[in-house]
C-alpha positions, 0 to 999 in steps of 0.5 A, a space after each residue: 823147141 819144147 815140142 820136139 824136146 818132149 817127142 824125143 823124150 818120149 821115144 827115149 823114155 819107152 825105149 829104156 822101158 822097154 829094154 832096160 832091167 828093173 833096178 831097184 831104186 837104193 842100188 840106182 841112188 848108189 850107182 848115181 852117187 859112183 857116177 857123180 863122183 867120177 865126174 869132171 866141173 862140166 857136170 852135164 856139159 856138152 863136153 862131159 867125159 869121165 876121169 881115165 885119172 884118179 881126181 885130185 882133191 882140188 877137181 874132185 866133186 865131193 857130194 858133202 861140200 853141197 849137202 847144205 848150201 845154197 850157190 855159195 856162203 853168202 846166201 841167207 838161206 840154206 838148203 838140207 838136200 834130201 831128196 836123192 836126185 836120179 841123175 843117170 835117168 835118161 828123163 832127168 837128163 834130158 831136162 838138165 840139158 833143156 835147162 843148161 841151154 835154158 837157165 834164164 828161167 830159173 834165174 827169173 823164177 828164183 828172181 820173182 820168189 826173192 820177196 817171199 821165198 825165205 816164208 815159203 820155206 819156212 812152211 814147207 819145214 814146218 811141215 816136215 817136208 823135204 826143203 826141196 819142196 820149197 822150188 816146185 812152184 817153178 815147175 807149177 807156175 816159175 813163181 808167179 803169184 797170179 799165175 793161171 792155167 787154161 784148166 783154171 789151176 791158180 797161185 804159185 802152187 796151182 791148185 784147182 778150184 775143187 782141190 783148194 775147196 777140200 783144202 780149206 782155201 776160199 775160192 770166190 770171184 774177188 777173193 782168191 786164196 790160192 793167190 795168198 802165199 801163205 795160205 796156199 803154200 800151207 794148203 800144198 804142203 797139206 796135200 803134199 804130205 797127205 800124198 807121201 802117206 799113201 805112197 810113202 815115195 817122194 817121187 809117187 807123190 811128186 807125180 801125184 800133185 800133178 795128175 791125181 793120186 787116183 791116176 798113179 794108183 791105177 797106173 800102180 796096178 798095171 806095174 808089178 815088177 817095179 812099184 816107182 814113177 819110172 817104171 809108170 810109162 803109160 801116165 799123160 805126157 805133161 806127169 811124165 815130163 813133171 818129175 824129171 823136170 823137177 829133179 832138173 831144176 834141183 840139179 841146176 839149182 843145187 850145183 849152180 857153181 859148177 855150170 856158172 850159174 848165178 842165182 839170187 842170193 837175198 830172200 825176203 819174207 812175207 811180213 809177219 804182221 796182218 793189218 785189218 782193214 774196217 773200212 771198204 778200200 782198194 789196194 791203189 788206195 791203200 799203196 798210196 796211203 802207205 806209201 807201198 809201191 803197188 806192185 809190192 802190196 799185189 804181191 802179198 795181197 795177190 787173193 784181192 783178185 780185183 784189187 777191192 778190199 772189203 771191209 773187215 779184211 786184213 792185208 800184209 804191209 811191208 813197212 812199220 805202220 807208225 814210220 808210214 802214216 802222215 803226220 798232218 793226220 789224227 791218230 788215235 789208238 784203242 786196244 787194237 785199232 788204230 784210226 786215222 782222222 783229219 780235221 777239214 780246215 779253211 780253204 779244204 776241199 775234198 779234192 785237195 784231201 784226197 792228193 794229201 793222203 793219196 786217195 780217191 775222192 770217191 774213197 773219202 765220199 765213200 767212207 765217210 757217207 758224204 751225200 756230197 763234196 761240201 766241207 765244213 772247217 772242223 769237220 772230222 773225216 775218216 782217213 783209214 780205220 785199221 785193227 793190228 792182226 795177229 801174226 803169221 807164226 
């Protein structure tokens, strides 16, 4: 179904290329805004039609009510829409009516991005970027954290191996900083805004992420009466379907009560508070003794590629360390680091340790340099040796 929506685009994008007059793009934001206000609740609907009948005040579509909301007042975010959306391009119409048959896709994206969204955000405003920014990753990877492409792209932004090297990411067979939300939505935004100052144009630079800026400048070149991505129509099949199909998503997202759509409403962020780790461990280990469901400590520490975290590695947790540690263990605290001890009483082995705190016997062995499973009562095990980080912001 995807194919045939892409041929047909295709043959519609070159045919209002090759027929349709240059337009500068503030007269065709005015004309957008004109349509959109003519138009009935089924915006985009199969059975769209224009008012013959001046709207009432009650039916009418007012652009300001939306300007800042997100799907309603009981949302805890707020979206600033700056970004003008191209609704009458033939190319982000054809999306619309993709995602109008289609909408269980950004529900599920938007659903995926509940735990984390709120921090993506948060950057992407730090930044000074459009907060439309904030929902491209549905277009890249529809929120999945561990998402990887065939041409090796990876994380919620999809970088290439090359790209995240000169962004300053590591890229290492079991450490992946794509995959960490929060540094890799900081390295896309870098690139993001690096992009927007050489073309000073959003949509350029949108299209840019995707193909390369060295792409669009020499499509630039071949185009000397309109300097804008519409009028770029010799780019590869997946960049001319990439802004439009943004622009769709935006639209979905953005009018979500008038095509009965319900988004989610609660976000979350990514906790802002990093542990170091100083003793070799894995995440199933670690979700054991914190009592974290794994798939949640995966989502935030998705960079452990293999799920082994070295020593002297930090990792997000997602509850208050002291409402979390057992109590039957030894705590000490110095300056910043926090130890975990348990003293071998009559009758312990170190199996019945490691179902106590919820870890391996391999671990205990491990970090506590036992040649073997022997245990002596008064002997003093390290549990978990962990060092407060600083925080996110």
């Amino acid at each position: 179904m995807r194919k045939i929506f892409t041929f047909f685009l295709s043959l519609f994008s070159f045919l209002s290329f090759s027929f349709s007059k240059p337009l500068n793009v503030e007269e065709a934001y005015k004309k957008d805004t004109l349509f959109l206000e003519k138009l009935s609740f089924d915006l985009f609907s199969s059975n769209l039609h224009i008012k013959k009948k001046k709207a009432t005040n009650t039916n009418k579509v007012s652009l300001k009510k939306v300007t800042y909301s997100y799907n309603g007042k009981d949302s805890n975010i707020k979206i600033n829409w700056s970004l003008p959306i191209p609704y009458s391009r033939p190319e982000v119409r054809f999306f619309i009516s993709y995602y109008q048959k289609h909408p269980q896709e950004i529900i599920s994206s938007l659903r995926r991005a509940q735990p984390y969204f709120k921090t993506i955000l948060k950057i992407v405003r730090q930044n000074g970027l459009p907060d439309e920014i904030a929902f491209l990753p549905i277009v890249e990877s529809k929120f999945r954290v561990r998402a990887r492409s065939f041409a090796g792209a990876a994380g919620l932004w999809q970088l290439m191996p090359t790209t995240a090297r000169y962004l300053g990411l590591k890229v290492k067979r079991y450490y992946d900083e794509r995959y960490d939300i929060v540094k890799s939505t900081k390295a896309a935004c870098k690139y993001l805004k690096y992009l927007y100052n050489i073309f000073g144009d959003w949509d350029l630079a949108i299209a840019a992420y995707n193909s390369g800026p060295a792409t669009i400048k020499r499509q630039l070149k071949k185009v000397s009466y309109e300097k804008t991505v519409w009028a770029l129509n010799r780019l590869p099949l997946e960049t001319q379907e990439y802004v439009p199909e943004f622009y769709a998503v935006l639209t979905l997202i953005k009018y979500a009560h008038l095509y009965g759509i319900n988004l989610p409403k609660k976000f979350q962020n990514v906790p802002d508070t990093r542990y170091e780790i100083k003793i070799r461990t894995t995440l199933r280990d670690l979700s054991k003794l914190f009592k974290v469901p794994y798939s949640k400590l995966l989502i935030y520490n998705a960079a452990y590629v293999k799920g082994v975290v070295p020593a002297g590695s930090t990792i997000y947790l997602s509850k208050d360390i002291k409402n979390v540690l057992p109590s039957d263990g030894i705590i000490k605290k110095g300056n910043s680091n926090i130890l975990l001890l348990y003293k071998v009483k009559k009758g312990d082995s170190l199996w019945k340790i490691s179902r106590k705190f919820g870890v391996s016997t391999k671990y205990l062995m491990k970090v506590n340099h036992l040649k073997n499973t022997r245990l002596k009562p008064g002997q003093i095990l390290i549990i978990l040796w962990i060092s407060k980080s600083k925080s996110l912001s």
